[in-house]
C-alpha positions, -999 to +999 in steps of 0.1 A: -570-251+427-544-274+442-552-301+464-528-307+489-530-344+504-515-343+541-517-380+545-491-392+527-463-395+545-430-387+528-403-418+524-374-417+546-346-406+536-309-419+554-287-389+555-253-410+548-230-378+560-244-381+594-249-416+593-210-418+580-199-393+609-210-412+634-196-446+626-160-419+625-168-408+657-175-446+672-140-456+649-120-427+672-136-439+703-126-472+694-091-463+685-084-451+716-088-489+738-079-507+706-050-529+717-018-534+693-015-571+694-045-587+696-063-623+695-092-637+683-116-650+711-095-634+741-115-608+753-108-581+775-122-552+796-126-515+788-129-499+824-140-460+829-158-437+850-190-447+836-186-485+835-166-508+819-172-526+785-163-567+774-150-569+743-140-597+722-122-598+688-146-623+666-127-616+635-087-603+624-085-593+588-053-570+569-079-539+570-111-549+590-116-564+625-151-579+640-156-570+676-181-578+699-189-552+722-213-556+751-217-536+788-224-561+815-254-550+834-253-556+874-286-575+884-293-576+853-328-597+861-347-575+843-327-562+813-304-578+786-270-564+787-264-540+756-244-561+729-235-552+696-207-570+669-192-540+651-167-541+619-138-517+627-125-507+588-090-492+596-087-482+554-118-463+560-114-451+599-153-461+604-170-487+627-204-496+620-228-518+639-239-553+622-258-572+645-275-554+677-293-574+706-317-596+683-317-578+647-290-600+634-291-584+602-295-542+600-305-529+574-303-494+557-336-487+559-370-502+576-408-496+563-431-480+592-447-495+609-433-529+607-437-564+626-406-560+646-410-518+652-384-508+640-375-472+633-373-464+597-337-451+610-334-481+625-291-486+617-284-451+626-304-455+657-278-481+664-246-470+655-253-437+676-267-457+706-229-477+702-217-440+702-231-433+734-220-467+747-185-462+738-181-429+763-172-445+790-144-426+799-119-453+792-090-449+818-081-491+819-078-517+796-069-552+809-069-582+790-085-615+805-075-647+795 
C-alpha cells in the first residue's frame, strides 16, 4: 500500500521562460520612451493616459543602462510611490528589476513563509508588477533639467 503524505509541500520552481518573457515585454515597453541621447542623473517624465512615470538614468554602460523608475503618487500620505531601479540589457533586449521599494537585493527565489513575506516568486512578482507599471500609454516624453 502506498502512503501518500499531502503535507509536504512541493519546492518552487521559477519558470525562467516566463520569467525571461516578461523582462522582454518590460525591455519593448521601455524601448518605446527610451531617449537617444541620454545623461546620467537628468531625469525626465514619461506622460500617458494612465499617469506619468519619473525616470532617471543611474547608470550608462556600452550594453546595459541602470534606470530608476518610480510613479509619483498624488496625496500620497498614505502610500509610498512605486519605485523600482531596473537594468535595461540592450545585447539581450531584457529589463529586469533589481531593487523594488525596500528589498534592495531580489533574489531568484524566497523560502515560505519568511520574515519579510515574501512570495516564493517574489522577483517575478516584481518584474511583472514593473510590466503593469510601464502601460501607461506613453504619448509624452519631456526631459527636466
Amino acid at each position: 500500500m502506498t502512503e501518500i503524505n499531502h503535507n509536504k509541500k512541493q519546492k518552487y520552481q521559477p519558470n525562467v521562460s516566463a520569467f525571461l518573457a516578461v523582462c522582454g515585454r518590460n525591455y519593448a515597453h521601455i524601448l518605446k520612451w527610451l531617449p537617444d541621447q541620454l545623461m546620467v542623473n537628468e531625469p525626465w517624465h514619461v506622460k500617458g493616459e494612465f499617469g506619468t512615470l519619473l525616470v532617471n538614468l543611474i547608470e550608462n554602460t556600452k550594453y546595459t543602462q541602470l534606470i530608476e523608475i518610480s510613479r509619483p503618487i498624488a496625496n500620497g500620505h498614505f502610500f509610498k510611490s512605486p519605485k523600482a531601479v531596473v537594468r535595461v540589457y540592450h545585447d539581450a533586449q531584457l529589463a529586469e528589476v533589481l531593487t523594488s521599494q525596500q528589498i534592495y537585493r531580489l533574489k531568484p527565489v524566497y523560502d515560505y513563509p519568511n520574515i519579510h513575506m515574501h512570495h516564493s516568486d517574489e522577483k517575478f512578482q516584481v518584474n511583472a508588477f514593473l510590466e503593469e507599471l510601464l502601460k501607461i500609454g506613453a504619448r509624452e516624453v519631456s526631459c527636466q533639467s
